[in-house]
N, C-alpha and C positions, 0 to 999 in steps of 0.2 A: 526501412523506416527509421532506422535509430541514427544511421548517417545522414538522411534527410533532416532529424531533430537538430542535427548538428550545425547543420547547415543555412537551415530555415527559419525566419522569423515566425515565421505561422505556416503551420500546417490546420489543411481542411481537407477535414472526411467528408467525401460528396458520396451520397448513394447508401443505399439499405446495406449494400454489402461491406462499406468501408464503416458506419457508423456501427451497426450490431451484427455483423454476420451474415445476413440475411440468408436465403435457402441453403448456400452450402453449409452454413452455422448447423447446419441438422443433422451433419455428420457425427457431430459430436453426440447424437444417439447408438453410436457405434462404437466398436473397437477399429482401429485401423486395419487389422489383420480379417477382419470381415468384409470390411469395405474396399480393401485392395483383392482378396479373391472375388468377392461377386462383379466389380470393376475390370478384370484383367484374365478370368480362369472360369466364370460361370455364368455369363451373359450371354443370352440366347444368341446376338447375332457375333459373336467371336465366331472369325471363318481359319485362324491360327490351328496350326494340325497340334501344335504344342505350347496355348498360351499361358504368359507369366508375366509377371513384373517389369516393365521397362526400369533399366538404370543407366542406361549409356547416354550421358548428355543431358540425362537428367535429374535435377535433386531429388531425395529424400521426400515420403512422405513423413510428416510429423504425428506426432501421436494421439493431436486431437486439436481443435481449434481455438485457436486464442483471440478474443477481440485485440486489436489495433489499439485501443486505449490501458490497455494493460503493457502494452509493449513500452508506447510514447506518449509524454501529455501529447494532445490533442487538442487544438484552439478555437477549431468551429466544426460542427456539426451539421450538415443541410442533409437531413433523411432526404429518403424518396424511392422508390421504384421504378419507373425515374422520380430524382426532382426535378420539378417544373423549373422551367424556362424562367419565369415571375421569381422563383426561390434563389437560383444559384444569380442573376442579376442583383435582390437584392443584398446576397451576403457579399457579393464583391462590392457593391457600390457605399457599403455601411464601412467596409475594413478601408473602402478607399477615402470616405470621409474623417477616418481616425485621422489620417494621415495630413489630411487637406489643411488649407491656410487656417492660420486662426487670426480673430478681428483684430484688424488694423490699431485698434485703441487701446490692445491688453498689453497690462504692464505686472509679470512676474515678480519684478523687484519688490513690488508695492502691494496692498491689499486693500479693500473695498473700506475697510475699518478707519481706515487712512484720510476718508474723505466723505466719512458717515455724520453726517447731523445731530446724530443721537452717542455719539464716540463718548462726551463727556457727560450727558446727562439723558435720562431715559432709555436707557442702553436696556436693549430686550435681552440682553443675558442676567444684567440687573437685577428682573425680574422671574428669572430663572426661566428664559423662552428660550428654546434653541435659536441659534444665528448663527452661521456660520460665512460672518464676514471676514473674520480675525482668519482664516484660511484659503478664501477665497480673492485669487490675484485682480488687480486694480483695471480701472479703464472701461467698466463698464457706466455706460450712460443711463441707464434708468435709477441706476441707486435708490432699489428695493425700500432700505429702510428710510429714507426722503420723505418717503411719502407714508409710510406709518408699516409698511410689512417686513417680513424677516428676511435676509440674505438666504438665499436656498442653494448660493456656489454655478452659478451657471458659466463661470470664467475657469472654471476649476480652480486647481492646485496653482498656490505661489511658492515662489521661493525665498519668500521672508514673511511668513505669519507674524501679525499683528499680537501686542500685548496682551491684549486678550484671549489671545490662541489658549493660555493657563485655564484662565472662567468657564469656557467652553469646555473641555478637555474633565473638568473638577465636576461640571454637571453631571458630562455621562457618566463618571468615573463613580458618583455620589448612586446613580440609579441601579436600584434592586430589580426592579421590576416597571416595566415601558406603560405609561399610558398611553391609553388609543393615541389622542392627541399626538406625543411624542413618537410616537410606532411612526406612524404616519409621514409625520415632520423627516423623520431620517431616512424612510425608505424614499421619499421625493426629492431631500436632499441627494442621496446616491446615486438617484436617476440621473442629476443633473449634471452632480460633480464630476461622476465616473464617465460621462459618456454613453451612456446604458442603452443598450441598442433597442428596447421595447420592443424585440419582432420575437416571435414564439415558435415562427414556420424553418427556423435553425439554431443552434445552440451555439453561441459565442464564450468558450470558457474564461475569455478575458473580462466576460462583462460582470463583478461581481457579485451584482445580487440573481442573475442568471443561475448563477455557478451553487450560490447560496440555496437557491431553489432547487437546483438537480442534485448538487453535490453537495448537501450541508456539512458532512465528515469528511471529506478531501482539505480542508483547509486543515493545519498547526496550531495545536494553542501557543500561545506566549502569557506572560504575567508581563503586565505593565506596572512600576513601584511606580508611587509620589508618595514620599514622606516616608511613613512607618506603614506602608498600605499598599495591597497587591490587589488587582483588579485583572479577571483574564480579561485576552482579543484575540481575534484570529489575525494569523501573521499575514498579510498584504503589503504592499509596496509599491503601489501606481503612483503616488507624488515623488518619491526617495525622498520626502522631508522626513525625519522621524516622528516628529512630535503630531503631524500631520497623520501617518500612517497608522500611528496607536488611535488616535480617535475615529479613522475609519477601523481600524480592526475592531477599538471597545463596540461603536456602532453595530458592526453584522454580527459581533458576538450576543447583544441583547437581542436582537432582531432573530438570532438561529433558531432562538425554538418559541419563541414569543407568538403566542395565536392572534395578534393582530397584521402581522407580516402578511402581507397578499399578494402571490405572485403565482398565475396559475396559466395556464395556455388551453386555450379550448379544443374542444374534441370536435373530430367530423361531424358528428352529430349533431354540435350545435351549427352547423354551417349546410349542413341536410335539409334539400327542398321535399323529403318525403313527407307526408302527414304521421304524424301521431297521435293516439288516441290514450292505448294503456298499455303497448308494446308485450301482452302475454301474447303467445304464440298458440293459435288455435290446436297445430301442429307441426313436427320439427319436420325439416324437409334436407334432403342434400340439396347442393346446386342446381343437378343436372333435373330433378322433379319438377315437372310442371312449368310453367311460367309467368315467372314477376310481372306485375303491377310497377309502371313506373311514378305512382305519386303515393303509396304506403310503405311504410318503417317495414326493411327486411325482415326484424327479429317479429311485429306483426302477423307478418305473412308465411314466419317459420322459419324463413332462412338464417344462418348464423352469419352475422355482419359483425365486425369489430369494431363499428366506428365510436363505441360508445367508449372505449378506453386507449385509441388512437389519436393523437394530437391532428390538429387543425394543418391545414398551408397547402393542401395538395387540390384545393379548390373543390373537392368531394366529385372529381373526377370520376370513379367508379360509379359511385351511387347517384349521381346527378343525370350523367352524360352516358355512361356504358349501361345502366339497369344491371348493374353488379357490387354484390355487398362488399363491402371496406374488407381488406384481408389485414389492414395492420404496416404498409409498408413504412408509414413514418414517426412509427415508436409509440413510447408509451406518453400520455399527458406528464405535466409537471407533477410531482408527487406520487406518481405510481412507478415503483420498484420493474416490478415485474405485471406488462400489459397479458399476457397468457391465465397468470395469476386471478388476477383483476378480474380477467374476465370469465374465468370460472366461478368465480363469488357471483358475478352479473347473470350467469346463466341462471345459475340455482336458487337465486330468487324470481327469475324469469319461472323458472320450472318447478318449482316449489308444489304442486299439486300432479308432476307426472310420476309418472314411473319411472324409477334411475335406471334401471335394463333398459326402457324405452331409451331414453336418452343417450344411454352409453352405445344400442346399439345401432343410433345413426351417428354418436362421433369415433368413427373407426380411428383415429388418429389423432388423440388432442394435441400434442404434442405441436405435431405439425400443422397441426389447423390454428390452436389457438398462438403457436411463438414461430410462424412459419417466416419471421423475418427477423427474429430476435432471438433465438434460442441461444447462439451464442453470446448473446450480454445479458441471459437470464438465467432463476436462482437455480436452474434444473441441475448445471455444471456438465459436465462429458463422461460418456462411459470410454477406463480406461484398462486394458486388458496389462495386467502385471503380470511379466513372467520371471523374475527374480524369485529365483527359488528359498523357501523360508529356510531361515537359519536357525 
């Protein structure tokens, strides 16, 4: 993985098991020294008159499981168990349009500012409106502010921001606290400027309000000075202008924790042809009890389905097409940490009127049931058998 980083402009974790682990991530409810005899010395069909450990030819096991994202950044992410055909087409075809031509009439040198109607008078920064012409490169034909609206960067990054790139820059720089209005304004901005892949059925770590949404604390602070005055940003660098990159970082830096920010990806559930009524479960059932209805909500009818804290894109396969509850294989939604978590908070207001023995004693295995595809990039961490003797 770490020579591939070396090597690689992007790296893409395809699959449950390159993104979080997936079923063998359950190891890491083990010690390896348990897992290697019940594997190698105590499995019923060992026909070995004296089995043990293979080592000849082959590596080492390690001593518990590490997500792939802790080893190497990681640039996109396409869950799935599999994922779908529709999924991995279109993460290639979005990484292939980063790349593609850009219009024939964009001119980097220059900026939109340059040839704006409004440059000398009635300038919506004037007015203290966000515009972000004074950064956004030249040669676009509609020229936004022409006709009375604000530049929102659809040419991206220039390499000579306009004189006003300062006014702009002095706005965010001046702002405590984002009105809706302005929330808004920047997160549409971002969309535009960056590139932003709007798809939620994989995770693009290049795409920064993406990244902002799953990973708020992965980004660097920085202090940006002008004058006698410090403003943080998060450290970004997609234009390599400077002046340009401190106002995208002050940008996601207001945006981080700001309750107008809106960036969320929907759950299978919302993409669920079952009916719903009030989703309490008459009674909990295993899999193998009875059999499903294929037009009523799993947890309805008792079965435990995850779709309610598993992200959308998998087309709700399982539960549409097979008459089988969502296990979880394409992660957690935007904003939830840990989906196993999640969804034991979702249980126990489901069940809120049963008996927790009842409950506990149809889920033999939360663990496995509730992070059976995630265990390894969730908060449970690995059991690790230490045999350093104390000192």
């Amino acid at each position: 993985a770490k020579l591939m980083r070396e090597k690689c402009a992007i790296i893409v974790a395809i699959g449950a098991c390159s993104c979080y682990g997936s079923v063998a991530g359950l190891a890491n409810l083990y010690d390896k020294e348990s897992l290697v005899a019940r594997k190698f010395t105590e499995t019923e069909s060992i026909t070995d008159k004296k089995p043990k450990e293979p080592t000849k030819n082959v590596p080492g096991f390690e001593d518990f499981i590490v997500n792939i994202d802790e080893i190497v950044d990681v640039d996109v992410f396409v869950p799935g168990c599999p994922p779908t055909t529709d999924n991995i087409i279109a993460a290639i075809s979005f990484l292939l349009a980063l790349v593609g031509e850009e219009p024939s009439t964009l001119d980097k040198k220059g900026c939109v500012c340059n040839t704006c109607n409004l440059k000398n008078k009635g300038c919506f920064l004037d007015e203290n409106i966000l515009c972000y012409g004074s950064i956004t490169a030249a040669g676009c034909d509609l020229m936004c502010p022409n006709t009375g609206d604000i530049c929102f960067g659809c040419f991206k990054s220039t390499d000579k921001p306009g004189e006003k790139v300062i006014q702009l820059r002095e706005i965010l720089f001046s702002t405590v606290e984002l009105a809706p209005e302005h929330a808004a304004s920047l997160q549409h901005f971002l969309d535009l400027y960056t590139g932003a892949s709007n798809i939620t059925n994989f995770y693009f770590r290049g795409d920064i309000l993406q990244r902002l949404a799953y990973e708020p604390n992965s980004f660097e602070l920085k202090d940006v000075q002008i004058g006698e005055d410090r403003k943080f940003a998060l450290t970004v660098a997609p234009s390599g202008v400077e002046i340009i990159d401190d106002i995208l970082g002050i940008s996601l830096y207001l945006l981080r924790d700001d309750p107008n920010f809106k960036f969320s990806s929907k759950s299978v559930c919302s993409h669920c042809d079952r009916d719903v009524t009030d989703k309490l479960p008459v009674q909990l059932k295993r899999d193998y009890e009875g059999l499903s209805t294929m037009d009523t909500c799993f947890l309805e009818q008792g079965y435990i389905c995850l779709g309610p804290v598993t992200q959308a894109g998998c087309g709700t396969v399982c539960p549409n097409k097979g008459n089988a509850p969502c296990l979880g294989c394409y992660g957690a939604v935007t904003g939830v940490v840990d989906p196993g978590v999640k969804f034991i908070s979702t249980l126990g207001s489901l069940c809120k009127d049963k008996d927790p023995d009842e409950v506990m004693e149809l889920i033999k295995d939360p663990a496995g049931l509730f992070n059976r595809f995630t265990l390894a990039a969730s908060t449970l961490g690995h059991k690790y058998h230490d045999k350093m003797e104390d000192v």
